[in-house]
C-alpha positions in Angstrom: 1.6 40.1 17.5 3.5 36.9 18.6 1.6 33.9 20.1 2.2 30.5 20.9 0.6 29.4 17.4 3.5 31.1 15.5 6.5 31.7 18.3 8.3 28.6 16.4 8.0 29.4 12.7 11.3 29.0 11.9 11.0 25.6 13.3 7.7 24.5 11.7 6.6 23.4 7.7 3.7 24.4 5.9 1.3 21.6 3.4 -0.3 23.2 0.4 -3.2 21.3 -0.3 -6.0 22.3 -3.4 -8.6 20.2 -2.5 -10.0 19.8 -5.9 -7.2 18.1 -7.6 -5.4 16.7 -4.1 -7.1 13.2 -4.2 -9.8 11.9 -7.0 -12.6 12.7 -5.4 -12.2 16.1 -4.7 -13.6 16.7 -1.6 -12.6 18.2 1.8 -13.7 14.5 4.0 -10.9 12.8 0.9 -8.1 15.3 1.7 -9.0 15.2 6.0 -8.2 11.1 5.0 -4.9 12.1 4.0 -4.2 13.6 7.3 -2.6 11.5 9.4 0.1 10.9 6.3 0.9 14.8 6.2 1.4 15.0 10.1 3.5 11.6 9.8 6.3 13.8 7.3 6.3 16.5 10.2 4.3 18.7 8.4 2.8 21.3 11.1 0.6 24.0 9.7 -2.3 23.0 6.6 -3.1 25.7 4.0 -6.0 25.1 2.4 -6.5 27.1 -1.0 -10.2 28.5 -1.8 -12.9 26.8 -0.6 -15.8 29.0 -1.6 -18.0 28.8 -4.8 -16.3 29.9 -7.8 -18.1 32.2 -10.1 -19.6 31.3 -13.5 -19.1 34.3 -15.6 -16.0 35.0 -17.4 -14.8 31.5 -15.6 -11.3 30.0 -16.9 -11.4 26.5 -18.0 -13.7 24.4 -17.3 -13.9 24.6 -13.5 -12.6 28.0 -13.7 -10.3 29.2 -10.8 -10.4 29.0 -7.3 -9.3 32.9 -7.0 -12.6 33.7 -8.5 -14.8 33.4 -5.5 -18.7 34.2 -5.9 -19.6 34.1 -2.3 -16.9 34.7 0.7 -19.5 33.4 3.5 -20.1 29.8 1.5 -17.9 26.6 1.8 -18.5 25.0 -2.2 -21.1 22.1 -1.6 -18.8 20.5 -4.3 -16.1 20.3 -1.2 -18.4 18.9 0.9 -20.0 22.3 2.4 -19.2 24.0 6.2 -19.9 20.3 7.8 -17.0 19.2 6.2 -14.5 22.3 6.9 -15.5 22.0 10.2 -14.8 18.1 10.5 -11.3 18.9 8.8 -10.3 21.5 11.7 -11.2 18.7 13.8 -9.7 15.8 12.5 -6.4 18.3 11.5 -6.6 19.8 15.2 -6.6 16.2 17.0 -3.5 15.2 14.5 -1.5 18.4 16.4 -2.0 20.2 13.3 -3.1 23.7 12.4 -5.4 24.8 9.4 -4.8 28.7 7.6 -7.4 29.2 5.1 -6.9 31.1 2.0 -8.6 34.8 1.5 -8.9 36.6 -1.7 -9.6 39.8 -0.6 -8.0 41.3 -3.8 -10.7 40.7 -5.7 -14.1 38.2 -6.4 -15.7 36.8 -9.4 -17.5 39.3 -11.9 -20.5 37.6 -10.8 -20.3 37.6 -7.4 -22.7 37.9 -4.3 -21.1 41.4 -3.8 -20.9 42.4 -7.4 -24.6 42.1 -7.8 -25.7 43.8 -4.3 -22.7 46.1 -3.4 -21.4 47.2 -7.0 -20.1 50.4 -5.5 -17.3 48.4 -3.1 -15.5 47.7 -6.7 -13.1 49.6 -8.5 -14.7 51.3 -12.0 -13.8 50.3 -15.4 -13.7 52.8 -18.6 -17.5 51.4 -18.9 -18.5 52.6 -15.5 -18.6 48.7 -14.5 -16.8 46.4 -11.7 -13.3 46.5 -13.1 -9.8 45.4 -12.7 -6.2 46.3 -12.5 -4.7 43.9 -13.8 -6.1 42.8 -17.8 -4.7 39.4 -17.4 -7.0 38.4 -14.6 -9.7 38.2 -17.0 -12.2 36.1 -14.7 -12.4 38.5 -11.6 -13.0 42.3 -11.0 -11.4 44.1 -8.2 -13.2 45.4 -4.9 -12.0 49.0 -3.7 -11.1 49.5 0.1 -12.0 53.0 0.5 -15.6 51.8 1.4 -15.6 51.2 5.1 -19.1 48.6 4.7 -16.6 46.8 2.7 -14.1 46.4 5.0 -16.9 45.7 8.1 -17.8 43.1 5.8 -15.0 40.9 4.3 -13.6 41.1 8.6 -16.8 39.4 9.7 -16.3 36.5 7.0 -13.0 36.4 9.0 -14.4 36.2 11.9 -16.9 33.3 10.7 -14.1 31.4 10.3 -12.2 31.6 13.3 -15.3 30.7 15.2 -15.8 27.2 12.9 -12.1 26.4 13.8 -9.4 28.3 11.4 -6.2 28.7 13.2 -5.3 31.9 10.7 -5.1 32.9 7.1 -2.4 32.9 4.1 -4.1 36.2 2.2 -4.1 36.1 -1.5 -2.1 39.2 -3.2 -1.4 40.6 0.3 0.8 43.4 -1.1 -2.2 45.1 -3.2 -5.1 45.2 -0.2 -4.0 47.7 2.6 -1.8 47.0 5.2 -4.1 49.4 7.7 -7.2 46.4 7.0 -4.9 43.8 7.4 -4.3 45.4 10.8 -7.7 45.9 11.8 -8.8 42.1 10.2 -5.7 40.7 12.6 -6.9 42.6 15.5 -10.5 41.6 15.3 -10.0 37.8 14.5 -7.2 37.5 17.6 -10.1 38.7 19.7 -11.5 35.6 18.9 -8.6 33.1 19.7 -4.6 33.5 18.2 -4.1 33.2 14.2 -1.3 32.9 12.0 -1.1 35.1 9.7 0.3 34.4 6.0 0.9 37.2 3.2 0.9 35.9 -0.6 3.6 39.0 -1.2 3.9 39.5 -4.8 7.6 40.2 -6.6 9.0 43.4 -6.1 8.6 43.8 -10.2 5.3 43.8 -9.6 5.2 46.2 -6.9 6.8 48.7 -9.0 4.5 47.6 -12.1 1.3 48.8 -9.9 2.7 52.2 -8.4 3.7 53.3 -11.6 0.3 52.8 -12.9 -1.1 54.6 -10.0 -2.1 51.9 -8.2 -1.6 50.6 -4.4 1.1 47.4 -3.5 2.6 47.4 -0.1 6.6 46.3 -0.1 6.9 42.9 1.8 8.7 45.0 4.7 4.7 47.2 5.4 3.7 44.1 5.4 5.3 42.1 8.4 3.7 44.7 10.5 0.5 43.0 10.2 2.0 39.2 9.2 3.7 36.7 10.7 4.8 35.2 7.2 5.4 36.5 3.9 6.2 34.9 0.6 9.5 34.7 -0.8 8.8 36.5 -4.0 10.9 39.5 -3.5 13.9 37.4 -4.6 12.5 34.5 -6.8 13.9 35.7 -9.8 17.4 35.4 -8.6 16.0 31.6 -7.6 14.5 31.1 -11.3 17.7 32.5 -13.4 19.9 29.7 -11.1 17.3 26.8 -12.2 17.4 28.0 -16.0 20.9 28.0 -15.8 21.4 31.8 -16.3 23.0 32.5 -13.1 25.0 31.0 -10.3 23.0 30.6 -7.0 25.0 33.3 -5.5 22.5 36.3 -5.7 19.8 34.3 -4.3 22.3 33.9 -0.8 23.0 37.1 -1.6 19.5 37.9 -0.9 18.8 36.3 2.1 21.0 38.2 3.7 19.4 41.8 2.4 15.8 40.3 3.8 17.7 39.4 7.1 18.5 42.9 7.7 15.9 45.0 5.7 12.9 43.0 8.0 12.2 43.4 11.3 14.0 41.3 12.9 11.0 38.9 14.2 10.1 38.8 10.3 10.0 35.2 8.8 9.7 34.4 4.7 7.6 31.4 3.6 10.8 29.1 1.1 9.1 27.2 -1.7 10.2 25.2 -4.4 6.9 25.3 -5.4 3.3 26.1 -5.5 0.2 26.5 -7.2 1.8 29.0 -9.2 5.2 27.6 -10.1 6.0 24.8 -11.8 7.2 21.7 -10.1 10.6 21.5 -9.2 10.9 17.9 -10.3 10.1 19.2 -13.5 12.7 22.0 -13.7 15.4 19.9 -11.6 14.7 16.4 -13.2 18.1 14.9 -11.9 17.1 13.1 -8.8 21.2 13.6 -7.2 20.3 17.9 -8.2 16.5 17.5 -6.8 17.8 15.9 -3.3 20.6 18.9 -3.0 18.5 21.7 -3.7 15.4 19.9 -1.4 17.7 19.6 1.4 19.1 23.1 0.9 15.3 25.0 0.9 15.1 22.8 4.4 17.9 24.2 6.0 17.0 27.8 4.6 16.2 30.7 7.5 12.1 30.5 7.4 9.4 28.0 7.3 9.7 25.4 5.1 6.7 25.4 2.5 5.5 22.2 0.3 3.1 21.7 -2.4 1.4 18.8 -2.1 2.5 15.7 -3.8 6.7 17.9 -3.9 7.1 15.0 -1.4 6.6 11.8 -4.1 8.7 14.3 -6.7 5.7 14.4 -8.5 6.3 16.8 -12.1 2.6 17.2 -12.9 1.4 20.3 -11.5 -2.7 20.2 -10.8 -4.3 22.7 -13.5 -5.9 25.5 -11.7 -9.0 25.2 -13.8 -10.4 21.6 -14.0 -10.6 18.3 -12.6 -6.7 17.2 -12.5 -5.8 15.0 -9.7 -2.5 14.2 -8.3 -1.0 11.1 -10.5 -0.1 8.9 -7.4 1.3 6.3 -9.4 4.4 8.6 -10.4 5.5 9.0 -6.5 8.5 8.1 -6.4 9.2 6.2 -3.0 13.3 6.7 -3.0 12.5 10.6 -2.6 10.0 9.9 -0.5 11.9 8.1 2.1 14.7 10.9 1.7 11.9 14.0 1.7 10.9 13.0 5.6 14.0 12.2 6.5 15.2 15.6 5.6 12.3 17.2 6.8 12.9 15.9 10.3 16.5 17.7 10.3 15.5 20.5 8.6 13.0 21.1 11.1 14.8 20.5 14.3 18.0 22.4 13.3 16.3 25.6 12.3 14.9 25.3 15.6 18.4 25.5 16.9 19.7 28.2 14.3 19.9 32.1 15.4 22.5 32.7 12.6 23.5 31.3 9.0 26.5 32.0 6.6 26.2 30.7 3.2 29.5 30.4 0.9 29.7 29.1 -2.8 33.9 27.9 -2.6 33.1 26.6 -6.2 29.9 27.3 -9.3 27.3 25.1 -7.8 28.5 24.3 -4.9 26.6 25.9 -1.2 28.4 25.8 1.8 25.5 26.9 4.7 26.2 26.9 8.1 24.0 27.8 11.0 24.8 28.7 14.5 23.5 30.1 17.9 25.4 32.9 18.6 28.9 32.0 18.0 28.1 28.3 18.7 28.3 25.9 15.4 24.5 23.8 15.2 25.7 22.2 11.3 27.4 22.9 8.2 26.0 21.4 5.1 27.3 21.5 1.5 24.9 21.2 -1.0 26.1 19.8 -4.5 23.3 22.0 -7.0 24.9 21.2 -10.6 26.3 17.7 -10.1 30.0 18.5 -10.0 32.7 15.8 -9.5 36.2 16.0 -8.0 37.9 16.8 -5.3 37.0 20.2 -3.0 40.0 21.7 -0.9 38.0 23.5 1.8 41.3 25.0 3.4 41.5 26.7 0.0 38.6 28.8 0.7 39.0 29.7 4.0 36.9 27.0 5.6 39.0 24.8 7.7 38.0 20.4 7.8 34.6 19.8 7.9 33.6 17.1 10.7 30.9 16.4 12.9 27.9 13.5 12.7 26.7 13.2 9.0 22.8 13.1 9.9 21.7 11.3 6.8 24.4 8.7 6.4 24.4 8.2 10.1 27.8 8.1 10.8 30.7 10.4 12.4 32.6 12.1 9.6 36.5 12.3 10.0 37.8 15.8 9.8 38.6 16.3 6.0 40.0 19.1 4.3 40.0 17.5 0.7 36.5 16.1 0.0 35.8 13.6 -2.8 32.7 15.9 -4.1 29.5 13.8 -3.8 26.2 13.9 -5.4 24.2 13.4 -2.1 23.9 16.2 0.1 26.3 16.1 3.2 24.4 17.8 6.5 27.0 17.6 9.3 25.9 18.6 12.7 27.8 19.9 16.2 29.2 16.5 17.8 27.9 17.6 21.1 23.9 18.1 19.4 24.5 14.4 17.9 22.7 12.8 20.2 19.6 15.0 20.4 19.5 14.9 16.3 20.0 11.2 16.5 17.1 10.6 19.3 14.4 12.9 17.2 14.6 11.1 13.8 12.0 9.5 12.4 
């Protein structure tokens, strides 16, 4: 399964982009102008969410979704049509960057290309019509996978796009298509040329929710045998009850510990803050000292770092999934801008380095994270996630004095064993990887 293209995952950090609402125009050549830009924050892998038509009936909003896709085969002459994808893979490709596309295999608008001439590849309503599984997903019906012209047929759109230029796929509701086509759709589009392979795996709530209504959801560990990448839903509630203040952050490190060992070991999770989905985290976290901490801790995490575009200006509107609602550029905010890429940088090379983390919480709010190769120390950060103040006595809980070179103030930091808490993250690395940090920043 492993290629060059995803060999350094750990090291590399995804760019959401929704071309509708990324820039005001609202096309694919407006977002390939911001290029240059994303690969200047060290970004290394572009997903682009749907790009097809979007159907008419049943639509949401006024634009309706993106999810509800009328023709699989079609780039929306609205983006700019296949010229345009194709100049984006181009422009992206030069830049050292790689494109992943989105698929909605799941399901397609209820007026669709394959609702009106293969009817048969959907699921069945009460009514004997195209239905659904899930009622809330009012605007699309659901295609069923026992049909093998199905299948033949949603791989050679695949294929399509690997031959324009795709580099690989982040798959919509991963968990609820079976793992067996994901296997056969990998197979057949690495034929072609090596594809990274993305799963949108859904929470493990959700999982349970389906099976006990008799339907099909794969558990994020069937689904690393066909993907590179999955999503880190299986432990976003742990993540959510921290930022409403219901819980201490403790579960979530809990939890990355359980993936660590219940995952092949060659699995990877995609960490977000963010997404399409979720709200912004400048709107949950609004404190800029409590945004930088957690930032900087979701950059260190084991995995590829994920963004939503515009998470780097610490934009709080999120882009409404169902009209025309372009990014608000005149709320970036430069300060966490400047701090975003210089974070990004280190986050990037010292997950590169890491083989091993070990996350401690010596006081409510407070991560300690360290990462190592083998037995050797690569950095030990402490991340300050509630704004505390005082004085921390690391010997206290087992931890020793912290030195090493501070990476974002730039400077050596004296052994300490009583730290004046501060509200900026502290990122310390190995004194003898100083000098390769130091040469690779931005």
């Amino acid at each position: 399964m492993w290629n060059k293209l995803v060999a350094k995952l750990g090291a590399q950090s995804i760019y959401q982009i929704f071309p509708r609402n990324f820039t005001p125009e609202g096309t694919l050549a407006a977002a390939m102008a911001e290029l240059p830009r994303i690969a200047g924050l060290g970004f290394d892998i572009i997903y682009l969410t749907p790009l097809h038509p979007i159907g008419k009936v049943a639509r949401k909003g006024p634009m309706g979704s993106p999810y509800a896709i009328a023709d699989y085969r079609v780039v929306d002459p609205a983006l700019g049509g296949e010229k345009a994808l194709q100049d984006f893979f181009a422009a992206a490709h030069k830049l050292g960057l790689l494109v992943i596309m989105d698929v909605v295999y799941n399901h397609t608008s209820p007026d669709s290309v394959l609702v009106k001439e293969h009817p048969a590849w959907f699921i069945q309503g009460a009514d004997g019509q195209p239905g659904r599984k899930v009622e809330d997903w009012s605007d699309v019906v659901d295609l069923d996978f026992s049909s093998a012209g199905l299948r033949e047929y949603l791989i050679t759109c695949l294929e399509k796009w690997v031959r324009l230029g795709a580099d690989g796929f982040r798959c919509d509701v991963a968990s609820l298509v079976p793992v067996d086509f994901w296997l056969e759709a990998r197979r057949r589009a690495e034929a072609i040329k090596p594809t990274i392979w993305l799963a949108e795996s859904v929470h493990k709530e959700f999982v349970a929710y389906l099976r006990q209504h008799g339907h099909y959801a794969a558990s994020d560990s069937e689904l690393h045998a066909a993907f590179d990448l999955t999503y880190d839903y299986d432990g976003r509630e742990f993540l959510d009850e921290f930022i409403r203040g219901s819980a201490s952050i403790q579960p979530y490190l809990d939890f990355i510990e359980l993936q660590s060992c219940m995952y092949p070991a060659d699995a990877r999770k995609a960490r977000f803050l963010e997404n399409h989905d979720q709200a912004r985290i400048a709107a949950l976290v609004p404190q800029a000292d409590r945004l930088r901490n957690i930032t900087a801790l979701w950059m260190l995490l084991p995995g590829t770092f994920f963004a939503y575009m515009g998470q780097e200006w610490g934009l709080t509107q999120q882009p409404d999934l169902f009209s025309n609602d372009p990014l608000d550029r005149s709320q970036a905010d430069g300060d966490f801008l400047a701090f975003f890429s210089r974070m990004q940088a280190i986050g990037k090379q010292l997950r590169a380095l890491t083989t091993r983390y070990a996350f401690h919480q010596p006081a409510l709010g407070l991560v300690l994270a360290e990462g190592f190769t083998g037995s050797r120390p690569v950095f030990t950060a402490l991340f300050n996630l509630d704004g505390r103040r005082g004085q921390l006595n690391t010997e206290k809980f087992g931890l020793g004095a912290l030195s090493g070179w501070d990476v974002l103030a730039g400077a050596t930091f004296k052994p300490a064993v009583s730290l004046k808490l501060s509200s900026e993250p502290l990122v310390l690395v190995a004194a003898d990887l100083a000098e390769e940090i130091i040469t690779h920043q931005p």
